[in-house]
C-alpha positions as CSV (number, residue, x, y, z in Angstrom):
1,X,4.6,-227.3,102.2
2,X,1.6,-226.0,102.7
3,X,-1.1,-225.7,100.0
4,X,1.3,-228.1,97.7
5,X,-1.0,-230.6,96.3
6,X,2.1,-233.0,95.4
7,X,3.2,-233.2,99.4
8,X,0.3,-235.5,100.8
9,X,0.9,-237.5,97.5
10,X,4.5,-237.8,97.4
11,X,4.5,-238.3,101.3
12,X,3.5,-242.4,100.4
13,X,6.5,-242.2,97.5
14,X,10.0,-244.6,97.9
15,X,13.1,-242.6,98.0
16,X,13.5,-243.9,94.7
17,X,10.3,-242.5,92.9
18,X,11.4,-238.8,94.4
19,X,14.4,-239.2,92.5
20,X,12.7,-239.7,89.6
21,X,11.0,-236.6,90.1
22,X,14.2,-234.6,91.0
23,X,15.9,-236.4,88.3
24,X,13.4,-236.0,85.5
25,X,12.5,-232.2,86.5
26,X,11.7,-231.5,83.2
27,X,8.8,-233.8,83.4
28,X,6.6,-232.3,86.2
29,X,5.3,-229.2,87.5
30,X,7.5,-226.9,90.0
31,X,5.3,-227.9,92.4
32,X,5.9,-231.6,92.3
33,X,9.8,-231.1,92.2
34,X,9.5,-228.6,95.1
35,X,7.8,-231.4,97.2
36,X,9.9,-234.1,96.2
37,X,13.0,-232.2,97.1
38,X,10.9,-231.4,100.6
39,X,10.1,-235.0,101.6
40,X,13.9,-235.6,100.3
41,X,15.7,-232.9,102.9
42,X,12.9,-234.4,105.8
43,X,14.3,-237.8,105.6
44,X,18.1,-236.6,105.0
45,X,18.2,-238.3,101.5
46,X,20.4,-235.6,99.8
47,X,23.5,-238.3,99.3
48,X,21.4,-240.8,97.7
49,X,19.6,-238.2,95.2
50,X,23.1,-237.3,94.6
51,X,24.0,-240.7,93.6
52,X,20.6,-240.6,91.5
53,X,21.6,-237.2,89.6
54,X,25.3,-238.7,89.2
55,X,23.9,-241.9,87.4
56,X,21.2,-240.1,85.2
57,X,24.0,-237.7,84.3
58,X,26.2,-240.5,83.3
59,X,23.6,-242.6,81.3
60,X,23.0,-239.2,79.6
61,X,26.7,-238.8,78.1
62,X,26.9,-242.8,77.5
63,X,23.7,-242.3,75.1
64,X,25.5,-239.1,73.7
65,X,28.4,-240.6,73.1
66,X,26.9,-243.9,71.2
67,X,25.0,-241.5,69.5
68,X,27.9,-239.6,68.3
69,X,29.8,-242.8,67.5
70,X,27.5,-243.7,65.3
71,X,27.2,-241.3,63.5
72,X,30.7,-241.3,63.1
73,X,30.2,-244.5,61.7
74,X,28.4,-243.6,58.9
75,X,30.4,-240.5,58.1
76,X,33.2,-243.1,57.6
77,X,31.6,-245.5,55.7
78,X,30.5,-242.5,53.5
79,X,33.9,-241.2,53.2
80,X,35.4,-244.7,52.0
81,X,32.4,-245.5,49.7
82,X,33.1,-241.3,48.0
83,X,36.6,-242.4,48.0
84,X,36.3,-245.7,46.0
85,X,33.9,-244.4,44.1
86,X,35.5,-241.5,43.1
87,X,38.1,-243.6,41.9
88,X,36.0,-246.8,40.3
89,X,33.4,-249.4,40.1
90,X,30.9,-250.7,42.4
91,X,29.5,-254.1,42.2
92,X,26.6,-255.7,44.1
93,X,26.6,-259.7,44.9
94,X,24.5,-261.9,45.5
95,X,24.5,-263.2,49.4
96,X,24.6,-266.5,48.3
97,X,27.6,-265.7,46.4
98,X,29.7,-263.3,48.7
99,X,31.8,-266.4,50.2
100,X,33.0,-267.5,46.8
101,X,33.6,-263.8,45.6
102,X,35.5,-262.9,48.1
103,X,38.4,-266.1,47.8
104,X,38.8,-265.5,44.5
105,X,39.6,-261.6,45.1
106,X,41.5,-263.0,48.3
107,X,43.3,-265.4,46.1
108,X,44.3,-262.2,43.2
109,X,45.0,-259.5,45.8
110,X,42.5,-257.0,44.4
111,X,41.8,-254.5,47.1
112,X,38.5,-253.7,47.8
113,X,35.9,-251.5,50.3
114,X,32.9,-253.2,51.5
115,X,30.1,-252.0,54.1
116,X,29.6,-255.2,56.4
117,X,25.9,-254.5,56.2
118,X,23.3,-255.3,53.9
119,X,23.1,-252.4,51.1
120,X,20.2,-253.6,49.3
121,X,18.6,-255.9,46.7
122,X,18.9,-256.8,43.4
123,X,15.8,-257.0,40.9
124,X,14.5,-260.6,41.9
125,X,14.4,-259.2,45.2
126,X,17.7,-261.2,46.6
127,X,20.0,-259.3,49.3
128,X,23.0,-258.0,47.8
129,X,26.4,-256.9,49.5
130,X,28.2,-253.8,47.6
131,X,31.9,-254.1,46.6
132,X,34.0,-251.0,45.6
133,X,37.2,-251.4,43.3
134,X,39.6,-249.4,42.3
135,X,39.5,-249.0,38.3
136,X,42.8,-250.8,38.3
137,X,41.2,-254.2,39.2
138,X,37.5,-253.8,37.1
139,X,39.1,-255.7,34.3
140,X,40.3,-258.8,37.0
141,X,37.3,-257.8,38.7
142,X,35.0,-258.8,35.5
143,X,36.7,-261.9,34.6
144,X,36.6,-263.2,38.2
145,X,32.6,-262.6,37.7
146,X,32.5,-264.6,34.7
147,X,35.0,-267.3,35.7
148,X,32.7,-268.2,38.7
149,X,30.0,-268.2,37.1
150,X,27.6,-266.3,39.8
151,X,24.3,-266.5,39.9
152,X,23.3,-262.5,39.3
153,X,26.2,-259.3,40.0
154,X,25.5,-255.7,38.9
155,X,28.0,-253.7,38.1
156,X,26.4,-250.0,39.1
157,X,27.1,-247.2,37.0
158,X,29.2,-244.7,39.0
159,X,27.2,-241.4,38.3
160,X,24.4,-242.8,39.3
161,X,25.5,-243.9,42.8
162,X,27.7,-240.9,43.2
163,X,25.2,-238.4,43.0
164,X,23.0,-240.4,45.5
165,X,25.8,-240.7,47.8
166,X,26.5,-236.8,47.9
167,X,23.0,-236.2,48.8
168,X,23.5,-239.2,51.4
169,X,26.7,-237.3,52.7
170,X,24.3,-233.8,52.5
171,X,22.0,-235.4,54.7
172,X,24.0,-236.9,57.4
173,X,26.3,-233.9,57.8
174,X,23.0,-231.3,58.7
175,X,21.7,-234.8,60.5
176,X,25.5,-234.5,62.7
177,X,24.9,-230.4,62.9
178,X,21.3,-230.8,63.8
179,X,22.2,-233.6,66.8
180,X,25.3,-231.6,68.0
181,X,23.0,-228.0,68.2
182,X,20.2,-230.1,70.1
183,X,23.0,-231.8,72.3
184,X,24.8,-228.2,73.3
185,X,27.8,-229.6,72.2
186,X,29.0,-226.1,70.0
């Protein structure tokens, strides 16, 4: 290891800090992987880095795979909101309301598609949860509205939302293409 300016440093590093070298290769200069793999073979740590390399390899597919669940995630939740919208009407309640709202559509059966996270906010600024409904229920859906007596729900006009949502579904399917090209996974 002569004339490697990593050896006398790395000479003072844990067997854990080599791995990190080996492990993270990417990171440093061929020198400094060259003497960490040195110092490693000296005091016989080969197992143990292959432990290391095992473990990185395996946090590596665990993020890949949450990534790609997620994503899968939201390509669902796109598919069902295209699907209920295709089909009919999408109203947004009122948090404070959402409890109350959904008995009463509990009570008269009226199937319905909801995202279980925030999807935005009304014009006083309030959080709103989107419902979708088939147009078979927008009449029971309406009078439900005006039996309760809620304190602010928008029914959204469909072309609106539906050309949004395409270019959402554009965006997340070159997003998925994009992630699986940089992932190696085609």
């Amino acid at each position: 290891m002569q004339g490697n300016r990593f050896y006398p440093l790395f000479m003072h590093y844990k067997p854990k800090q080599l791995f990190e070298v080996v492990v993270n290769d990417a990171d440093f200069e061929k020198d400094a992987v060259d003497a960490a793999l040195f110092l490693i073979n000296e005091q016989s740590l080969q197992s143990s880095l292959q432990l290391a390399l095992k473990r990185h390899q395996e946090k590596i597919e665990k993020q890949k795979q949450e990534y790609i669940d997620v994503e899968k995630e939201k390509h669902e939740h796109l598919q069902n909101v295209a699907a209920y919208q295709e089909e009919g009407i999408v109203f947004s309640v009122p948090l404070g309301d959402v409890k109350h709202f959904e008995d009463r559509i509990a009570e008269e059966g009226i199937d319905f598609y909801r995202n279980d996270k925030l999807d935005g906010f009304d014009v006083d600024s309030a959080p709103t949860q989107n419902y979708y409904f088939n147009k078979k229920f927008a009449a029971e859906v309406h009078v439900i509205v005006r039996e309760i007596e809620m304190s602010k729900v928008i029914p959204n006009e469909k072309k609106m939302v539906k050309h949004v949502e395409v270019y959402v579904l554009l965006g997340v399917i070159i997003m998925i293409g994009v992630v699986f090209k940089l992932l190696n996974i085609f």
